[in-house]
C-alpha positions in Angstrom: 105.5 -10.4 -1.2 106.1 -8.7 -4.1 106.3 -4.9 -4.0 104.4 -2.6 -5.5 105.8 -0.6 -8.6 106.2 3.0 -7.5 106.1 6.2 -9.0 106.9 9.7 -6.9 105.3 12.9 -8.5 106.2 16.3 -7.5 103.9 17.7 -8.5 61.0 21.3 -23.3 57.9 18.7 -22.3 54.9 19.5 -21.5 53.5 19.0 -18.4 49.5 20.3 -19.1 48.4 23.7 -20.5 50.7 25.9 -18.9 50.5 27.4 -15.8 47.1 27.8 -15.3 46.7 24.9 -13.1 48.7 22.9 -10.0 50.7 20.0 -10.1 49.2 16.6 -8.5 51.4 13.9 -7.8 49.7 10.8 -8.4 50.2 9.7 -4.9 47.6 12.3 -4.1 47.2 13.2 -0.6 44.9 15.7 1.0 46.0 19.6 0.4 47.7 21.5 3.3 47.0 25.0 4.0 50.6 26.1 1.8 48.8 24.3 -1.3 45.6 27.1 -1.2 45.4 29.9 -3.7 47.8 32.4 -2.3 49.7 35.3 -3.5 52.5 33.5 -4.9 49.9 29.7 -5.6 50.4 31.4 -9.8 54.2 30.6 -9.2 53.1 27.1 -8.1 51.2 25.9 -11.7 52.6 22.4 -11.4 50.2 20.6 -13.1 49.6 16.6 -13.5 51.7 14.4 -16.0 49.2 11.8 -17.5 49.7 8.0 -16.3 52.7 6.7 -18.2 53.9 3.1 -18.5 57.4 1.7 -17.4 58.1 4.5 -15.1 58.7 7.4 -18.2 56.8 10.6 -18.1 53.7 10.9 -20.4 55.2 14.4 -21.1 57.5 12.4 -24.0 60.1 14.6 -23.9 63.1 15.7 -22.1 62.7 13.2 -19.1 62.0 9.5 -19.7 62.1 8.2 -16.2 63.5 4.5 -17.4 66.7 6.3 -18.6 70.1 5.2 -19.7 73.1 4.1 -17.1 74.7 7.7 -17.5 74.8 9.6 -13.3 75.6 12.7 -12.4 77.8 13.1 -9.4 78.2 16.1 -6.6 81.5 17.5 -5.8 83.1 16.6 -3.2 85.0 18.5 -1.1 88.9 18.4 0.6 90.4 15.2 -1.0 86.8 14.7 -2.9 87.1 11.0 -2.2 83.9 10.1 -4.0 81.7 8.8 -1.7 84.4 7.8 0.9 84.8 11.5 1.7 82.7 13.5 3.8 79.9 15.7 1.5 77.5 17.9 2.7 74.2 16.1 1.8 70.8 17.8 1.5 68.0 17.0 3.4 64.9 17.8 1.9 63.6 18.0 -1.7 65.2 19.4 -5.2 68.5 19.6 -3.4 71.6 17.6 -4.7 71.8 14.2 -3.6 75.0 11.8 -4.2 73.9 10.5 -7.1 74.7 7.5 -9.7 78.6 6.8 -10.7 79.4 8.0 -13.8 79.1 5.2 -16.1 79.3 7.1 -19.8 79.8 10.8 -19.9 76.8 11.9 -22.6 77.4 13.3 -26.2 76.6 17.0 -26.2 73.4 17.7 -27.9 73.3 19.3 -31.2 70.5 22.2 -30.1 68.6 23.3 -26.9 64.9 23.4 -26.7 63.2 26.5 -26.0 63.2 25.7 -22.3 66.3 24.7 -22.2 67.0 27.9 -23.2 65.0 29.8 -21.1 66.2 27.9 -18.1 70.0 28.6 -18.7 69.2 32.2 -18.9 67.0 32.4 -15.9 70.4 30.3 -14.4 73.1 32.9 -15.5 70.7 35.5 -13.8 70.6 34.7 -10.7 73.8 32.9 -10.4 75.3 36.2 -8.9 73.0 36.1 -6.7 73.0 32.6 -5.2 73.4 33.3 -1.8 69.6 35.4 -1.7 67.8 33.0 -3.7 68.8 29.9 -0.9 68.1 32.3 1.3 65.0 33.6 0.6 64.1 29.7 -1.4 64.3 28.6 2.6 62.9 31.5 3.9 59.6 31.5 1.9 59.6 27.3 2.6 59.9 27.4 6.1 57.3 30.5 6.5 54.8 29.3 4.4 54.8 25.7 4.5 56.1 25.2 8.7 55.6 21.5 8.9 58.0 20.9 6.2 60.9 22.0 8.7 61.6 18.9 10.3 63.0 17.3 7.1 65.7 19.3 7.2 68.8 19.0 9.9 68.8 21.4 12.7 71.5 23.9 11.3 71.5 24.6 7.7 74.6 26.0 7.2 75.8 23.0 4.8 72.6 23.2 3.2 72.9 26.3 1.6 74.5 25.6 -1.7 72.5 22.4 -2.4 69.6 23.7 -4.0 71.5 25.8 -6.4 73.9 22.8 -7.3 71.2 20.9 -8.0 69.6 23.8 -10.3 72.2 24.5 -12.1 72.3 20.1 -12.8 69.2 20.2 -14.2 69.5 23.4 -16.2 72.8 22.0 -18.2 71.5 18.6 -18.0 67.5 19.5 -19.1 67.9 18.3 -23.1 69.8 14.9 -21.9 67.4 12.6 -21.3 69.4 9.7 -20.2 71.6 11.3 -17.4 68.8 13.9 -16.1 66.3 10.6 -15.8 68.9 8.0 -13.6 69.9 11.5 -11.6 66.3 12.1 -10.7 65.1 8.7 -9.9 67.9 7.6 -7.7 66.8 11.3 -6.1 63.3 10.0 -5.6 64.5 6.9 -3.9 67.1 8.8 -1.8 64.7 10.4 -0.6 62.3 8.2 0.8 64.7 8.3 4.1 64.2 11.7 5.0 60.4 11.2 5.3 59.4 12.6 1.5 56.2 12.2 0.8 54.4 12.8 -3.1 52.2 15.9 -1.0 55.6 17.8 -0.4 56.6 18.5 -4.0 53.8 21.2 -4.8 54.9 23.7 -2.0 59.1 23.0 -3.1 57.6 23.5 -6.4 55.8 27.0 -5.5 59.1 28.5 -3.5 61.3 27.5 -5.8 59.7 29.3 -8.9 58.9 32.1 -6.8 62.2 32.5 -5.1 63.8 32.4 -8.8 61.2 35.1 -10.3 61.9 37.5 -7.6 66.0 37.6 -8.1 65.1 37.0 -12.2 62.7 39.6 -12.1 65.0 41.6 -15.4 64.4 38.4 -17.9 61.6 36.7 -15.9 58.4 36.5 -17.9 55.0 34.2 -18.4 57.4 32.2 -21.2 59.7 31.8 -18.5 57.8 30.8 -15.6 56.0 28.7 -17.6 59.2 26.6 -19.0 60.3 26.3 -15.3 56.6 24.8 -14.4 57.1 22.5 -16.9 60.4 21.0 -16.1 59.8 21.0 -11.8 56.9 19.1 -12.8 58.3 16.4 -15.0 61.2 16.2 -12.9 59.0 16.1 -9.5 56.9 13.3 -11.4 60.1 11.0 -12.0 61.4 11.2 -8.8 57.5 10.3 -7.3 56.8 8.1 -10.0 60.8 6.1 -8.4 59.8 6.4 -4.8 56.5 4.5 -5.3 58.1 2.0 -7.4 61.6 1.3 -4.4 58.8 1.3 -2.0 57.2 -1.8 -3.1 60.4 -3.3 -2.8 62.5 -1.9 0.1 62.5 0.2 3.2 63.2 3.3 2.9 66.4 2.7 5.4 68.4 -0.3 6.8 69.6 0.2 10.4 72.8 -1.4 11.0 75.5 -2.4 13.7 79.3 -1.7 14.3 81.4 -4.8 14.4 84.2 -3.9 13.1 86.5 -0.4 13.8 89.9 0.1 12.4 92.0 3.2 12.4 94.2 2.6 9.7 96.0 6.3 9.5 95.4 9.0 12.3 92.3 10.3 9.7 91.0 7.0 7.9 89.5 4.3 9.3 88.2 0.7 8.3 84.4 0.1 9.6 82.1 -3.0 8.7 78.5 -2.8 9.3 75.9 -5.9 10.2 72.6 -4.6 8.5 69.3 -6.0 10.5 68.0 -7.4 6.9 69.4 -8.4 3.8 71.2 -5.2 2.0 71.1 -5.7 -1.8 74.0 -3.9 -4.0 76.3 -4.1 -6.1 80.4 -3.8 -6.1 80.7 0.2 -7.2 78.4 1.5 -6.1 77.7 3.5 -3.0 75.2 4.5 0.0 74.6 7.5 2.1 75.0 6.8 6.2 73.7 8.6 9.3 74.8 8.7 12.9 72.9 8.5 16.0 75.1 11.8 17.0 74.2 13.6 13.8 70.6 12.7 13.1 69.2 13.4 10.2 71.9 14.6 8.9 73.7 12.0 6.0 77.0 11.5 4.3 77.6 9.1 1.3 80.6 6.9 1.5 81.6 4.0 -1.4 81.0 0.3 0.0 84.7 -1.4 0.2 84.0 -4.9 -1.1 81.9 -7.0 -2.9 78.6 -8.4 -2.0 79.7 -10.9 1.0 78.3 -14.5 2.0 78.1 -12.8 5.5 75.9 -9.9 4.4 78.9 -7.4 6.3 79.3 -4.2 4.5 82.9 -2.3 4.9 83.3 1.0 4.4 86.5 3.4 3.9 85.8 7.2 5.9 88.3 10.0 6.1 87.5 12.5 8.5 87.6 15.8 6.8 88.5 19.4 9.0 84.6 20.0 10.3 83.4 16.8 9.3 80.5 16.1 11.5 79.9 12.4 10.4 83.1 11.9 9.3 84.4 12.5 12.6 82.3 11.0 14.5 82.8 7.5 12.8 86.8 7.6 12.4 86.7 8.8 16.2 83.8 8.5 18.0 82.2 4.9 16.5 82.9 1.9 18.3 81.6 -2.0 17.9 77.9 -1.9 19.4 76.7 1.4 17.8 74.1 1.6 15.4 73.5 3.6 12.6 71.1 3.6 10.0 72.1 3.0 5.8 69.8 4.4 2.7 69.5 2.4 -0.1 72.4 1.9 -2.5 72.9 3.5 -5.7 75.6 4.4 -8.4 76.5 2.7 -11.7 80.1 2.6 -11.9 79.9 -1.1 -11.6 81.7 -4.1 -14.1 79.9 -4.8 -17.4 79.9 -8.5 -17.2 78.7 -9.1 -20.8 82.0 -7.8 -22.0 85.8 -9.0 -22.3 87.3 -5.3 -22.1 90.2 -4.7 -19.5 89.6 -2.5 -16.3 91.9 0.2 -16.0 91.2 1.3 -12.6 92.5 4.8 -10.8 91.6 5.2 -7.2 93.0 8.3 -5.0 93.3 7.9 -1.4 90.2 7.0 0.1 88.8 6.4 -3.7 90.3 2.9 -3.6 87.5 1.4 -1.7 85.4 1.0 -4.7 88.0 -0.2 -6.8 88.8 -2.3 -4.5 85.5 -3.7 -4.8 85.6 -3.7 -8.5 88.3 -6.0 -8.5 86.6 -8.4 -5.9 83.8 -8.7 -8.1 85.5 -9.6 -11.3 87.7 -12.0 -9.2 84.5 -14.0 -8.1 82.5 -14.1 -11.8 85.8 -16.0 -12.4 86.9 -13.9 -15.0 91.0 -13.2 -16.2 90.7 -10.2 -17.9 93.5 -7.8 -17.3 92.6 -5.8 -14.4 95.3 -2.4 -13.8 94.8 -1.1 -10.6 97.1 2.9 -10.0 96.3 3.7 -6.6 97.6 7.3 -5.7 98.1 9.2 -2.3 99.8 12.4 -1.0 101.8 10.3 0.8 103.8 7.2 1.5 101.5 6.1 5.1 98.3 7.1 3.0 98.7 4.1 1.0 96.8 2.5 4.0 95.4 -0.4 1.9 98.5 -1.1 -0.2 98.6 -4.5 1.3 95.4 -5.7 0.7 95.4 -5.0 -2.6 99.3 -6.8 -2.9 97.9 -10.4 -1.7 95.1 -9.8 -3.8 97.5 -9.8 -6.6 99.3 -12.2 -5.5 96.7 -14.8 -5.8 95.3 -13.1 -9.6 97.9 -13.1 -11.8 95.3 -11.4 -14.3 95.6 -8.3 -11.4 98.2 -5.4 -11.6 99.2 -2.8 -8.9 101.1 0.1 -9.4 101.3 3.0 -6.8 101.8 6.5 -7.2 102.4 9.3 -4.3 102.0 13.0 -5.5 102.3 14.9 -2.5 100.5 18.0 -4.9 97.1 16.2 -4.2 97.2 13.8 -7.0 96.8 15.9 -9.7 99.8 13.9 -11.5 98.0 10.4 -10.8 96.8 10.4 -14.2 99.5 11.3 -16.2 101.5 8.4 -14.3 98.8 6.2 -16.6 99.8 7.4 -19.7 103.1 6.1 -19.0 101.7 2.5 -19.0 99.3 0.9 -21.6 98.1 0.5 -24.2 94.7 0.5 -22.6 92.6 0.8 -26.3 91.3 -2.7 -24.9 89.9 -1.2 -21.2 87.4 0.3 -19.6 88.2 2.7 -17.2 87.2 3.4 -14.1 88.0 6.8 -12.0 87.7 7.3 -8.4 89.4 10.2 -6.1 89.1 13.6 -6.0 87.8 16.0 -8.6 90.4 17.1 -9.9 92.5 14.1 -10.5 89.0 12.7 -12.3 89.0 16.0 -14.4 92.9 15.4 -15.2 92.4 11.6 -15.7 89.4 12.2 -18.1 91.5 14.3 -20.3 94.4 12.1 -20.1 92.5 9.1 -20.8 90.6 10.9 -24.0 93.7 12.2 -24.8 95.3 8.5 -25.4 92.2 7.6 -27.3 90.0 6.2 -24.6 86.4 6.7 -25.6 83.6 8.6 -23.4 82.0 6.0 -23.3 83.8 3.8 -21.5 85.2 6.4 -19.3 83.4 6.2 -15.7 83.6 8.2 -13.2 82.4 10.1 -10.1 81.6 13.6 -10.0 79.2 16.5 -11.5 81.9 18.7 -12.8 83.9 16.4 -14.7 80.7 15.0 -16.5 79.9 18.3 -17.2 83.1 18.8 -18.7 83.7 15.4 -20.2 80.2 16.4 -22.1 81.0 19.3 -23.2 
């Protein structure tokens, strides 16, 4: 077997007239007692989009809901292993969801609408402030609209940051079209597994706005209130408008068995699922996964492999320090148990209809995907040059090094090169630079955040467009945008 070359580092739309009126998903169910005119129902003007045809927003603006392949991707935390670490996940609506793999970071736009404008401001307001508007945000929900409680997990100290996360998204994400749309709509389908229903949106929609104008009150005004009515009701609209069209083809959850359990360090273990029904998805991308110990609480973690003949799905965890899920399947799960899967998503998959290289960087528990990557160009036949760099802090966290050697061992088309940077892999990508050309290659970046920030400026640096950088995570597309 051949060994593994090694390198040691050291280191604005319209949404109706305004907000004279309330929003009405087209799903329209019958009102509960939080939708009546109350105090705080002006806050709540979430009016109607027209019908609109292939899934986009009548509005015509900001949001078409049949967007590009562009994602937007939380940060994760510890090693930030994208979706083979442990991340707090939200349970409820507007909150921040795992969302699609970065497939193209966007060009920045040239100008900001008027909302956009108004929204960034109202963002920078309360942004000192973000503990009291979760706060009171969950306070007002809870109070006023009671039965909505049980979408949420029993202790909501990991929920906090979501919804603020997923505002400050939208807000630096509300003129680009494209990567605000596939956000939103994988969002909507997400979220048909926590129980979501089209009648739940008015009453996030009503708290929200009120929770914002009460720490905004220096800036907030009718211009204000009415630009954020306008984009919580185009973005509620795509995200309804993409649960009613995944529920016509797929339950909202998969339940699935343990056959397969292997601790591969002290803190990462193998585990391959049997679903109960056919599991559609594709080599990339990812799902979120919850525990019969934990319920309703969910972690996303990167599917390992390809599609298989046998329908199995394999998964790479690392239990992360207070890791509830995490912990409980790298210690606690054992062949027999069952857990339940939400539909796949992500979009850092291989563009078959192109002859382009994959330069692929994976940091510790980010090799699951690329792993898969690799699977999947190996059965469309293809011999394109495929570069695999696969990084850890140390030497026994290479805990799939020799999968990926026999691998290359039967592809000649495949390199693997390993590099151990005991600083947390900030180095990983400078170790590429080394190599290359890679003018000729699409790249592909999974690990933690900062070795994707370091890795998208390395691999711009050398010439690689945007374009056919992908990635994983909100904060480097943010930046790689900017």
């Amino acid at each position: 077997m051949d060994a593994p070359t090694t390198t040691s580092a050291d280191s604005g739309t319209s949404g109706g007239d305004g907000v004279g009126g309330w929003f009405t998903p087209r799903k329209k169910s019958p009102p509960t007692d939080g939708e009546q005119e109350t105090e705080g129902s002006r806050l709540a003007a979430l009016r109607p989009l027209g019908r609109s045809t292939e899934g986009e927003p009548a509005s015509g603006g900001d949001l078409p809901a049949a967007g590009g392949s562009a994602g937007i991707e939380e940060r994760l935390p510890d090693e930030g292993e994208p979706a083979s670490a442990e991340a707090p996940a939200p349970q409820a609506l507007l909150q921040q969801e795992r969302v699609p793999a970065q497939r193209s970071a966007p060009a920045p736009q040239a100008s900001a609408s008027p909302d956009a404008v108004l929204i960034r401001h109202t963002m920078a307001e309360i942004t000192p402030v973000a503990d009291k508007v979760t706060s009171y945000f969950y306070a007002l929900l809870f109070v006023r609209h009671p039965e909505l409680r049980p979408l949420f997990p029993p202790a909501m100290d990991t929920q906090r940051d979501r919804l603020l996360k997923a505002l400050l998204i939208a807000a630096e994400h509300i003129d680009n079209a494209p990567v605000l749309a596939d956000y939103l709509q994988n969002l909507g389908r997400g979220h048909r597994k926590y129980g979501t229903r089209p009648e739940h949106y008015p009453a996030v929609g009503e708290c929200l706005i009120g929770a914002l104008s009460r720490f905004a009150g220096a800036i907030w005004d009718e211009r204000t209130e009415a630009a954020w009515v306008r984009a919580y009701t185009t973005i509620s609209q795509v995200m309804i408008d993409a649960a009613a069209e995944d529920e016509l083809r797929s339950p909202p959850w998969w339940m699935a068995e343990v056959v397969s359990h292997e601790l591969r360090t002290p803190d990462v273990a193998v585990i391959t699922l049997r679903p109960d029904q056919p599991y559609p998805f594709l080599a990339g991308q990812y799902t979120s996964l919850e525990t019969p110990w934990w319920p309703r609480i969910w972690r996303h973690y990167s599917f390992a492999s390809a599609p298989r003949s046998d329908g199995l799905l394999s998964f790479h965890v690392k239990a992360i320090p207070a890791g509830w899920v995490s912990s409980a399947l790298v210690h606690r799960a054992r062949p027999g148990d069952v857990v339940r899967l939400g539909p796949p998503a992500g979009s850092m998959t291989v563009d078959h209809t192109t002859d382009n290289g994959l330069l692929c960087v994976g940091g510790g528990t980010g090799i699951a995907p690329i792993k898969a990557l690799v699977e999947d160009v190996a059965e469309h036949g293809e011999r394109r040059p495929v570069e695999v760099f696969y990084g850890a802090r140390a030497d026994h966290d290479l805990y799939d090094i020799d999968t990926l050697l026999r691998m290359k061992q039967s592809h000649s088309w495949l390199e693997v090169r390993t590099v151990v940077d005991r600083h947390g892999l900030l180095q990983l990508p400078d170790a590429v630079r080394e190599f290359g050309p890679w003018n000729e290659y699409d790249a592909y970046l999974s690990g933690p955040p900062g070795m994707i920030r370091s890795g998208v400026d390395t691999l711009r640096g050398i010439g690689i467009p945007w374009n056919r950088i992908r990635h994983d995570s909100v904060e480097e597309l943010v930046a790689a945008a900017d």
